[in-house]
C-alpha positions as CSV (number, residue, x, y, z in Angstrom):
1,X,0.0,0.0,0.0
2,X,1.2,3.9,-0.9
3,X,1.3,6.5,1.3
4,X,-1.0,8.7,-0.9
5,X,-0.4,12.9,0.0
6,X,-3.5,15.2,-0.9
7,X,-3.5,19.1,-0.7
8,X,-6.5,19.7,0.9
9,X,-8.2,22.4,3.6
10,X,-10.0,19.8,5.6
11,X,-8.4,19.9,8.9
12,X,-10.7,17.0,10.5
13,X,-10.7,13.3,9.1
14,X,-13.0,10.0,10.4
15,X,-13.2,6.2,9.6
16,X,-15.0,3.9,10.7
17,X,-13.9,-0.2,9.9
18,X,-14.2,-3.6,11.3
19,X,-12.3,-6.1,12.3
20,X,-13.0,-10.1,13.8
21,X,-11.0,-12.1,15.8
22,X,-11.9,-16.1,14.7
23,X,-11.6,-18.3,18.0
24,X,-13.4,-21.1,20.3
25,X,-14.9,-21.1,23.5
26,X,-15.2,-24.8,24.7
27,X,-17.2,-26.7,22.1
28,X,-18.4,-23.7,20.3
29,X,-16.8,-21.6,17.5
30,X,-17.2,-18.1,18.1
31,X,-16.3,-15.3,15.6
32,X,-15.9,-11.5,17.3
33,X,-16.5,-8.4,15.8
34,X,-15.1,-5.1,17.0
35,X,-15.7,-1.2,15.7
36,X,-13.1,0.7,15.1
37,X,-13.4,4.1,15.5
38,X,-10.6,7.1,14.4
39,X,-10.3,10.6,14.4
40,X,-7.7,12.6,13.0
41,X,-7.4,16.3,13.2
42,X,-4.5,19.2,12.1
43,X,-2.1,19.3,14.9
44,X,-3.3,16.8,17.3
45,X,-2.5,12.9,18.2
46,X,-4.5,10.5,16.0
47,X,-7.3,9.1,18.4
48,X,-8.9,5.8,18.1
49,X,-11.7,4.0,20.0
50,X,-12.6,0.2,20.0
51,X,-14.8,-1.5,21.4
52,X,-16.7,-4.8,20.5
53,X,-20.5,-5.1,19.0
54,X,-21.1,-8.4,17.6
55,X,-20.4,-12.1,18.8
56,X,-21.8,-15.1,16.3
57,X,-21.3,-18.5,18.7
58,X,-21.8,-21.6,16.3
59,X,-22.2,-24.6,17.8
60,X,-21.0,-28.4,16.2
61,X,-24.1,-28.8,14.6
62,X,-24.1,-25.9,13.2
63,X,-27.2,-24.0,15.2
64,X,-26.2,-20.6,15.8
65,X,-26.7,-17.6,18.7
66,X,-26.2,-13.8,18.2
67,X,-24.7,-11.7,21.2
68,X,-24.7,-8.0,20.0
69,X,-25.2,-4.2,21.3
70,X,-28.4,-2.3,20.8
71,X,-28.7,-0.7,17.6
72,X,-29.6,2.9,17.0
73,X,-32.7,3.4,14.4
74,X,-32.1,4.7,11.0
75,X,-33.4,4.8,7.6
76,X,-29.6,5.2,6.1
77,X,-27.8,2.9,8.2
78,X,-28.4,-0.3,9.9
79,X,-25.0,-0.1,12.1
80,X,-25.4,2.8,14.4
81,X,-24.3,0.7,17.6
82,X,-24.6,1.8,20.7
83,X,-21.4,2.1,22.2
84,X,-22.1,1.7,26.4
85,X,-25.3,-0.6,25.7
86,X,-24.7,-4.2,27.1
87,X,-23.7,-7.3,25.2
88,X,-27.0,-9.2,25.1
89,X,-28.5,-12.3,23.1
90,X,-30.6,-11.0,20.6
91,X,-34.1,-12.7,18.9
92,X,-33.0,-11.6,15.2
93,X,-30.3,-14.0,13.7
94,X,-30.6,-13.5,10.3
95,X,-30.5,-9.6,10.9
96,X,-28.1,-7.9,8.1
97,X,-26.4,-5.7,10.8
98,X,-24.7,-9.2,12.2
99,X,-23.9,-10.1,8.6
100,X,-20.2,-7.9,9.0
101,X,-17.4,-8.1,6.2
102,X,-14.4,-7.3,8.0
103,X,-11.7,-5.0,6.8
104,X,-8.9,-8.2,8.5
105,X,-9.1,-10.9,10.4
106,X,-6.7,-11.2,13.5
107,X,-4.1,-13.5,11.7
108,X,-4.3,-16.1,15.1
109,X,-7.6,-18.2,14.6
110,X,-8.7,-21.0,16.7
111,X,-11.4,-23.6,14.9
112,X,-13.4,-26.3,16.9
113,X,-12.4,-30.1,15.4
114,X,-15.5,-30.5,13.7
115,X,-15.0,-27.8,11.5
116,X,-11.5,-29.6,10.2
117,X,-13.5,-32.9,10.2
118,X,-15.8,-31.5,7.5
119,X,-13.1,-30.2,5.2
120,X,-12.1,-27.0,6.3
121,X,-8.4,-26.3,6.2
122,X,-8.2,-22.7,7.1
123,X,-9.1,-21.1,3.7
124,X,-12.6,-19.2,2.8
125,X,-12.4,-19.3,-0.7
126,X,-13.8,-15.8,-0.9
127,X,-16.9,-16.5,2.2
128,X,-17.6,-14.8,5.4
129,X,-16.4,-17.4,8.0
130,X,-20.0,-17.4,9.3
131,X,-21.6,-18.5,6.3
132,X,-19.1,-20.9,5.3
133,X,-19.0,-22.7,9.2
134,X,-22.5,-23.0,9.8
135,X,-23.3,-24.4,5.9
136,X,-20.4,-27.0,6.1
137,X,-21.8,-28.1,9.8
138,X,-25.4,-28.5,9.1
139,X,-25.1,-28.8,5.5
140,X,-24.1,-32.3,3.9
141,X,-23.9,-31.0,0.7
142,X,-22.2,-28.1,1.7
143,X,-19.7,-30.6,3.2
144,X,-19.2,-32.4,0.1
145,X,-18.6,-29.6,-2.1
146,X,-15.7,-28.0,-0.1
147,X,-14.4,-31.7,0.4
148,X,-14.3,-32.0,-3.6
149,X,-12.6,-28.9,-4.1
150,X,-15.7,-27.3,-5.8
151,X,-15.5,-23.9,-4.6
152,X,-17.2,-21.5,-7.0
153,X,-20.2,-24.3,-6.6
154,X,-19.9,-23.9,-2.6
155,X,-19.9,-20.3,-2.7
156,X,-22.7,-19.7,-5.7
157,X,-24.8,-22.3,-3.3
158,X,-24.4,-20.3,0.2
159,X,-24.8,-17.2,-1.4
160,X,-28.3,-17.9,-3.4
161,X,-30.0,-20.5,-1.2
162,X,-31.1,-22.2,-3.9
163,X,-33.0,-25.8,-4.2
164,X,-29.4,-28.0,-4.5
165,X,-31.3,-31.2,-4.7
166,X,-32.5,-30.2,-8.5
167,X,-29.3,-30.2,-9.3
168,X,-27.1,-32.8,-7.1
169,X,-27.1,-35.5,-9.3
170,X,-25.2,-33.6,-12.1
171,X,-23.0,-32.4,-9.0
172,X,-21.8,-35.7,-8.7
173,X,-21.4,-36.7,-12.1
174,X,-19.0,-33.5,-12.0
175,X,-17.7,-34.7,-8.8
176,X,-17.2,-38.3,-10.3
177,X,-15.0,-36.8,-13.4
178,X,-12.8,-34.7,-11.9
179,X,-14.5,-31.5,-13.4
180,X,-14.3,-28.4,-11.5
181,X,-17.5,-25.8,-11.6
182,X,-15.8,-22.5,-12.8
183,X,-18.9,-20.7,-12.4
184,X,-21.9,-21.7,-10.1
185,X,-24.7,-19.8,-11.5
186,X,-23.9,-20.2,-15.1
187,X,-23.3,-23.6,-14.6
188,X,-26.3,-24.2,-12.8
189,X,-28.6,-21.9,-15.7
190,X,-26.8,-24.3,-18.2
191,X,-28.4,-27.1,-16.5
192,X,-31.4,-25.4,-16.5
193,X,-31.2,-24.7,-20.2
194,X,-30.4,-28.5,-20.8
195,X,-33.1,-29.5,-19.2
196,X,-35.1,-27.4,-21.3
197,X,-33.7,-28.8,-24.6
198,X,-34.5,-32.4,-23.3
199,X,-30.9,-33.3,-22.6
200,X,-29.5,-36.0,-20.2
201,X,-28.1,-34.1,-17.3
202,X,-26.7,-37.6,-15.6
203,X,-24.3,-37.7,-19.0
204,X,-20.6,-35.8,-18.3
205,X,-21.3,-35.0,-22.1
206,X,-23.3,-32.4,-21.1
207,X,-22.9,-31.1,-17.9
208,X,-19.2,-31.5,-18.0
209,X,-18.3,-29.4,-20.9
210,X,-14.9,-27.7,-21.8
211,X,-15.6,-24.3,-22.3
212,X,-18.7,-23.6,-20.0
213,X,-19.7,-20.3,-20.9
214,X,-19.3,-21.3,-24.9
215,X,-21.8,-24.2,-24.3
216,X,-23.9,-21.5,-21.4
217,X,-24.1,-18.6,-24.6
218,X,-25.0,-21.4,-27.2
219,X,-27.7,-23.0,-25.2
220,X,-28.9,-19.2,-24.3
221,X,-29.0,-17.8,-28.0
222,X,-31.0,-21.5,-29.2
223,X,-33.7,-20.6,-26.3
224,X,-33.6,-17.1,-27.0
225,X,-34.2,-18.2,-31.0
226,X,-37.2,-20.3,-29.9
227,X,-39.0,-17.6,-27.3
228,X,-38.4,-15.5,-30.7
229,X,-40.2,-18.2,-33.1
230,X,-42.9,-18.5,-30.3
231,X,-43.7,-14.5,-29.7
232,X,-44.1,-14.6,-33.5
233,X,-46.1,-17.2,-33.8
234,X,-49.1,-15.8,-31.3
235,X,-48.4,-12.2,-32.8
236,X,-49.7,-14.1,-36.4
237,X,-52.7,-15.7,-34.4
238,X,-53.5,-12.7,-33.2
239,X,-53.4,-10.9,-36.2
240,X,-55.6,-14.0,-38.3
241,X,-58.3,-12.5,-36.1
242,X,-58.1,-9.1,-37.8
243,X,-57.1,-10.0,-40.8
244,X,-60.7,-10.2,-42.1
245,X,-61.5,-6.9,-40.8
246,X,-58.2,-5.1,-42.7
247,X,-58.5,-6.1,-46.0
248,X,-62.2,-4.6,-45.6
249,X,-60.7,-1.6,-44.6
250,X,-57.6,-1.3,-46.6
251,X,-58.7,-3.5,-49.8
252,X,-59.5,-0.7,-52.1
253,X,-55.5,0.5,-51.8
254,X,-54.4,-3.4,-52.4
255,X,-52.0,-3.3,-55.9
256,X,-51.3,0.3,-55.4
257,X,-47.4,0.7,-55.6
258,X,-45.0,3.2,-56.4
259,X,-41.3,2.9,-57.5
260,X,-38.4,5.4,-59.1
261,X,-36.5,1.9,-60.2
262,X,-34.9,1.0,-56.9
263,X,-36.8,1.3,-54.2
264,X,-40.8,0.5,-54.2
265,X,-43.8,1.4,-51.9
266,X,-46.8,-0.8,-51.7
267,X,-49.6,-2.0,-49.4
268,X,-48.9,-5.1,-47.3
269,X,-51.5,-7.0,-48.1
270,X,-52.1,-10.3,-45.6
271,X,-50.7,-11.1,-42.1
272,X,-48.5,-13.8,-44.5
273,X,-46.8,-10.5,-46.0
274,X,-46.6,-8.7,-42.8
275,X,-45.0,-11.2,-41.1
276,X,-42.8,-12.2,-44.0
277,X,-41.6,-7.9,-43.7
278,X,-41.0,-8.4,-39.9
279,X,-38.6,-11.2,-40.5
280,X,-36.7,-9.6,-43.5
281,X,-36.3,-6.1,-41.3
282,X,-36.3,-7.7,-37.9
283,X,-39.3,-5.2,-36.5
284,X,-42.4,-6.4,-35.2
285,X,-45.0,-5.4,-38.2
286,X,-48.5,-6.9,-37.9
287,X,-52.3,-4.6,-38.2
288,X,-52.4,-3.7,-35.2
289,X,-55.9,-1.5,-33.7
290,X,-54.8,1.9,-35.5
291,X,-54.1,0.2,-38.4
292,X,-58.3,-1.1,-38.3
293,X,-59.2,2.0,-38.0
294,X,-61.3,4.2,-40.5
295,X,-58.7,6.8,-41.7
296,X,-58.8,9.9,-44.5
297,X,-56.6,9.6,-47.5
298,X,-54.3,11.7,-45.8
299,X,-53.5,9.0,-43.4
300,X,-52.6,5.9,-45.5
301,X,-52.7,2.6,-44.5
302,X,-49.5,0.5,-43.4
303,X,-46.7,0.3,-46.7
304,X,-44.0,-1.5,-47.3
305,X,-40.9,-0.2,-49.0
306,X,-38.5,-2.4,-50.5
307,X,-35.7,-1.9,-53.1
């Protein structure tokens, strides 16, 4: 890091950060959070304040208790602690307040054995150490994906909470071939998208493949294709059902076309032609209700130019 020098008349700087201190109290992991507080002003001594606000006690099966200061009430911030407010157990787990990204982590951390039976070795793999120890302790498949080395897959799972069990057999076929999920989410849309096509997602052919987000953008422009085909096919049904009513409308301008050699202007005369014009100029172009409509001269009906 470089010492960075601004020119600046602000005599009076703040921060605020976090740190956590990762350790064990008898059989239970406990992961401590303190505020740091510091103040610096133009010819005075740096001063600092720290105190702690937040204890997440996990215990071997992975059941969890808060311990945390009051919190102030705010529509901008959720972290306004009270400083000289006790250290209490509090109802709210899941609270976002408790959910605290350190700026470090004291280097010295203490981990209860079950944690190290279940595949941790010391390294998050880019996961708050509260997330990670309570998935890989209550969490089979949590176990078994940090066991296999399938980190991306561990994290995209703990992150999104999503239903694993759609997708754990293909999990294991990945596990079984020594293929590594680069990308949890695009993997598991790809599945999703294979799925969709009819494939057999027990078969490494498919949910093993080389270049995953090649196979992920080809599977994703095929569906995107057919959404296409289908959006144009009920625009057509729907416009059958006028179709009658247009070419009573507009029949006495059918044949009328104009053209200086290269470039010709006409009447579209069926929903066959108007649909044959949206595919050639990639625009929707169908009768729509103003196009039903009785209209003066001086507001022609729907043409089609062409050169």
């Amino acid at each position: 890091m470089e010492l960075e020098a601004l020119r600046t008349r602000k005599s009076v700087f703040s921060e605020n950060e976090y740190f956590s201190i990762v350790t064990t109290c008898k059989q239970y992991q406990v992961i401590r959070f303190f505020f740091v507080k510091s103040r610096y002003k133009a010819g005075q001594a740096a001063g600092y304040s720290i105190y702690e606000v937040v204890q997440r006690w996990i215990s071997a099966k992975g059941t969890t208790v808060t311990v945390a200061r009051l919190r102030g009430m705010s529509i901008l911030y959720y972290d306004l602690w009270a400083e000289y407010s006790d250290m209490e157990v509090r109802k709210n787990n899941k609270l976002r307040a408790y959910d605290i990204n350190p700026v470090c982590t004291y280097p010295r951390q203490r981990f209860i054995p079950e944690l190290k039976r279940n595949g941790f070795n010391g390294e998050y793999h880019n996961i708050l150490p509260y997330d990670l120890f309570t998935a890989i302790l209550s969490d089979s498949r949590a176990e078994t994906l940090l066991k296999a080395g399938q980190y991306p897959m561990l994290r995209h799972y703990i992150r999104s909470s999503f239903d694993i069990e759609r997708y754990w057999a293909s999990v294991k076929i990945c596990i079984r071939n020594g293929y590594t999920i680069a990308d949890g989410s695009m993997w598991r849309d790809t599945i999703d998208l294979l799925r969709h096509f009819g494939k057999d997602t027990n078969s490494p052919k498919y949910v093993c493949p080389t270049d995953l987000k090649a196979e992920h953008d080809r599977l994703m422009h095929k569906r995107n294709k057919e959404i296409e085909r289908k959006k144009l096919e009920e625009r057509i049904r729907q416009a059958k059902k006028h179709e009658k009513a247009y070419r009573k409308l507009k029949g006495i301008f059918f044949g009328i076309a104009f053209t200086d050699g290269t470039l010709q202007v006409r009447v579209l005369e069926s929903v066959a032609e108007f649909a044959a014009e949206g595919t050639n100029c990639t625009i929707a172009c169908f009768p729509t209700p103003i196009s039903l409509k009785r209209t003066p001269l001086s507001y022609p009906p729907p043409l089609t130019a062409s050169a």
